[in-house]
ROZA-288680 format. One line per 8 residues: number of its first residue (from 1); their letters; for each residue x, y, z of C-alpha. Coordinates in steps of 0.5 Angstrom, whole numbers, m for minus. Layout:
BEGIN
NUM) a) X/Y/Z ~ ... .
END
This chain:
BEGIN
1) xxxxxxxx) 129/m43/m472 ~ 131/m40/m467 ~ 133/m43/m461 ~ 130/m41/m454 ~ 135/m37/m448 ~ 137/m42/m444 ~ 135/m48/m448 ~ 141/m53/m452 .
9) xxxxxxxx) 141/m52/m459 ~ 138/m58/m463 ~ 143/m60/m466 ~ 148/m61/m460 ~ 142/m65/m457 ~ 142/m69/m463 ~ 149/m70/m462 ~ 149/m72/m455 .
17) xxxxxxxx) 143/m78/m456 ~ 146/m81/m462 ~ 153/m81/m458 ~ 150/m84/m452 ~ 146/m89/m456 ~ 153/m91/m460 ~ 157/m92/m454 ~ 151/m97/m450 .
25) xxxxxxxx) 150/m100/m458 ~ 158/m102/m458 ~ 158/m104/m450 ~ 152/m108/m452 ~ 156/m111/m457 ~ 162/m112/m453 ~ 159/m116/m447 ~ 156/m121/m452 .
33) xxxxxxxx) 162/m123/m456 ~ 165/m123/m450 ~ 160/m128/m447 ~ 159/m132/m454 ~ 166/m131/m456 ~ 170/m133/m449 ~ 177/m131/m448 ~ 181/m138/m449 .
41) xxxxxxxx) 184/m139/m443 ~ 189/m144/m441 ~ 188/m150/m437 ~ 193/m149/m431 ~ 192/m157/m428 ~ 194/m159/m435 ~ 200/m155/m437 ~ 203/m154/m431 .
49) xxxxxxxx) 208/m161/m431 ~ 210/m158/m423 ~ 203/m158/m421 ~ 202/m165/m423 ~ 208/m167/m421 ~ 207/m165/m415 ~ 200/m167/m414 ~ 202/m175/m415 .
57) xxxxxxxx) 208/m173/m410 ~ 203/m171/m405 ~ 197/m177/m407 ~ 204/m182/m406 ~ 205/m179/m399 ~ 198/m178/m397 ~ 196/m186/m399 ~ 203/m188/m396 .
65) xxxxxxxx) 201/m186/m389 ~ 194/m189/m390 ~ 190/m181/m389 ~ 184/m181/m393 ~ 183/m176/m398 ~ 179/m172/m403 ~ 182/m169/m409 ~ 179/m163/m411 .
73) xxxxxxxx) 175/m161/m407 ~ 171/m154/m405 ~ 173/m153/m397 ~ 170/m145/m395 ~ 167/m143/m403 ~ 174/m145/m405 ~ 178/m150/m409 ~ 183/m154/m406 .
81) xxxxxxxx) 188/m160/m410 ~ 187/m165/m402 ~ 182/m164/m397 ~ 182/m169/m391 ~ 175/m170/m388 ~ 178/m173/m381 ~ 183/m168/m380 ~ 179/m162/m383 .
89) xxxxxxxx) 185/m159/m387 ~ 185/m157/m394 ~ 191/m157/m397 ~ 192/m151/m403 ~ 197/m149/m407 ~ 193/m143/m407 ~ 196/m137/m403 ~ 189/m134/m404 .
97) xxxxxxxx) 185/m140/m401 ~ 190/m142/m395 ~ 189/m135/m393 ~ 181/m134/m394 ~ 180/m141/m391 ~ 185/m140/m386 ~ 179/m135/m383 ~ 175/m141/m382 .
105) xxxxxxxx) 175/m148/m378 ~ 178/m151/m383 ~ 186/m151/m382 ~ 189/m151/m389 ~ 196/m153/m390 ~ 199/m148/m397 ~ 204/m153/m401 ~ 209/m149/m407 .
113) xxxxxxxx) 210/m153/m413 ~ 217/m154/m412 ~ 216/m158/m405 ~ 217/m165/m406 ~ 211/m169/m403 ~ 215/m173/m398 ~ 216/m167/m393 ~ 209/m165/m393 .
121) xxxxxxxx) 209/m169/m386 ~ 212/m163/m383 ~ 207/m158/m386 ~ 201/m162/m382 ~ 198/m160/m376 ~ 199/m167/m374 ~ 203/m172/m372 ~ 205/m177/m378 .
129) xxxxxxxx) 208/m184/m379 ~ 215/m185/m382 ~ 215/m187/m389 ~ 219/m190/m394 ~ 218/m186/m401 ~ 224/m187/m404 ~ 231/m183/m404 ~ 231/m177/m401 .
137) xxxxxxxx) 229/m172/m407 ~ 235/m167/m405 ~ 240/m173/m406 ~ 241/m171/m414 ~ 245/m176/m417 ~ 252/m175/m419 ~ 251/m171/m426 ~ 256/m177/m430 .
145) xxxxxxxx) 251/m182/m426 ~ 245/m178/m430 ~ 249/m177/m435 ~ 249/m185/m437 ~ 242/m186/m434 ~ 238/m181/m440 ~ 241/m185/m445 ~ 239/m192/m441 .
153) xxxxxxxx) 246/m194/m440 ~ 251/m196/m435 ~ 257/m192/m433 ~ 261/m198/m436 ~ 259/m197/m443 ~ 263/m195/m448 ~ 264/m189/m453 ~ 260/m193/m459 .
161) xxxxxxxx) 255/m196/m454 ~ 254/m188/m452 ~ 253/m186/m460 ~ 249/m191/m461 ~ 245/m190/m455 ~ 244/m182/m457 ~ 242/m184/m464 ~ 236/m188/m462 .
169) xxxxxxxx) 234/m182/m455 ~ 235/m177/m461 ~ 230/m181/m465 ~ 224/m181/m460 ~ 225/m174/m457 ~ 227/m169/m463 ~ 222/m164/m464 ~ 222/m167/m471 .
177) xxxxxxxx) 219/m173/m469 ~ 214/m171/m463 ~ 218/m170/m458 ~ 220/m163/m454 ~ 226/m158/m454 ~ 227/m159/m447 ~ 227/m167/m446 ~ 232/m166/m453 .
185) xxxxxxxx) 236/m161/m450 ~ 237/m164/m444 ~ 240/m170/m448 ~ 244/m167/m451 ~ 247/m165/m446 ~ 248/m172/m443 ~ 251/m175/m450 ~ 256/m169/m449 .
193) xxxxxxxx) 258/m171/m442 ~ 258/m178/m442 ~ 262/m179/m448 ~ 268/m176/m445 ~ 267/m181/m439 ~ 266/m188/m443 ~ 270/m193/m444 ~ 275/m193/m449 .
201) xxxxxxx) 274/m184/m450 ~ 280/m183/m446 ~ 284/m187/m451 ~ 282/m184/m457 ~ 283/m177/m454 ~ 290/m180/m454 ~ 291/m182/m460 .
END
C-alpha cells in the first residue's frame, strides 16, 4: 500500500497512538497507587521531642500569666500551635504562616524551637506579668552536679554508690531494654564523670 504524498506512514501513526496511550495507561497508573497507596509521611508533632518541649514550655508560660488560648488553631487558612483570641495573635513555629499571616489583621509572633517558653513575654506585642517558672533555662548547672543528678545521687555519694547507681540507669536505658542510645550515652557519660568525683576515687586512685 503506498502511502499518499503528504501523509505519515501507517505505521509510524500506529506507533505515535499506542506510545501516547501507554504514557496516559502508566500515568493513570501512577496517580492512583499514589492516591490508594500514599507515601508515609512522618508525623512532625509526634517525632519532634523540641517541638513538643517547647510547646508544654509555652502552654506553662501562657497559663502562668493567666492568657487565654488555643492550641492548635486555623488563623488566616493557617496552622498555628497557639492563638490568643483576646489579643488576636497567633503564635507559629512556622516561618511560612508567620509570614502569610502577618499580611493580615492577626499579629503573629514566630517562635524557634530552641527558645525556651519563659521568654515568649518579650516576643509579644504586649506588656506581660513578671512570672516565676523556675530557674533561668540558660543557668545550666555544673557538669559534676548533672553528673550525680542522672544517676540520682548526690554529689556525696561514694564511688560503690556511683557503680551501683549506673547499674541500675543502665538497666532501665540500655537500647537492649527499650531504652535509646541517646539517653544511654548520655549515662555513660555521666557514670565516667562522676566516679572521678565520688567519695573515696581519689583514695583509690592513690593506692
Amino acid at each position: 500500500m503506498q502511502t499518499q504524498p503528504g501523509m505519515l506512514p501507517e505505521w509510524l501513526v500506529l506507533g505515535l497512538v499506542l506510545g501516547v496511550a501507554g504514557t496516559l495507561v502508566v500515568a493513570g497508573l501512577f496517580v492512583l497507587a499514589n492516591r490508594v497507596f500514599p507515601a508515609e509521611r512522618p508525623n512532625r508533632q509526634a517525632t519532634d521531642g523540641g517541638e513538643m518541649r517547647r510547646r508544654a514550655e509555652l502552654r506553662e508560660y501562657l497559663t502562668a500569666i493567666d492568657e487565654q488560648f488555643a492550641e492548635n488553631h486555623f488563623v488566616e487558612g493557617q496552622h498555628v500551635a497557639f492563638y490568643l483570641p483576646k489579643r488576636d495573635v497567633a503564635i507559629t513555629f512556622d516561618a511560612r504562616a508567620y509570614y502569610r499571616i502577618e499580611r493580615s489583621p492577626t499579629v503573629p509572633v514566630l517562635v524557634e524551637h530552641e527558645m525556651p517558653g519563659v521568654y515568649l513575654g518579650a516576643r509579644l506585642p504586649f506588656e506581660t506579668p513578671e512570672v516565676n517558672l523556675g530557674p533561668d533555662p540558660e543557668e545550666e548547672p555544673h557538669p559534676t552536679v548533672q553528673a550525680f543528678s542522672e544517676l540520682g545521687l548526690t554529689q556525696s555519694a561514694s564511688l560503690d554508690d556511683v557503680k551501683s547507681a549506673y547499674r541500675e540507669r543502665v538497666k532501665e536505658v540500655h537500647p537492649d531494654h527499650g531504652g535509646n542510645e541517646d539517653d544511654f550515652k548520655r549515662v555513660r557519660e555521666a557514670y565516667t564523670t562522676a566516679k572521678k568525683h565520688a567519695s573515696g576515687a581519689s583514695r583509690q586512685r592513690a593506692s
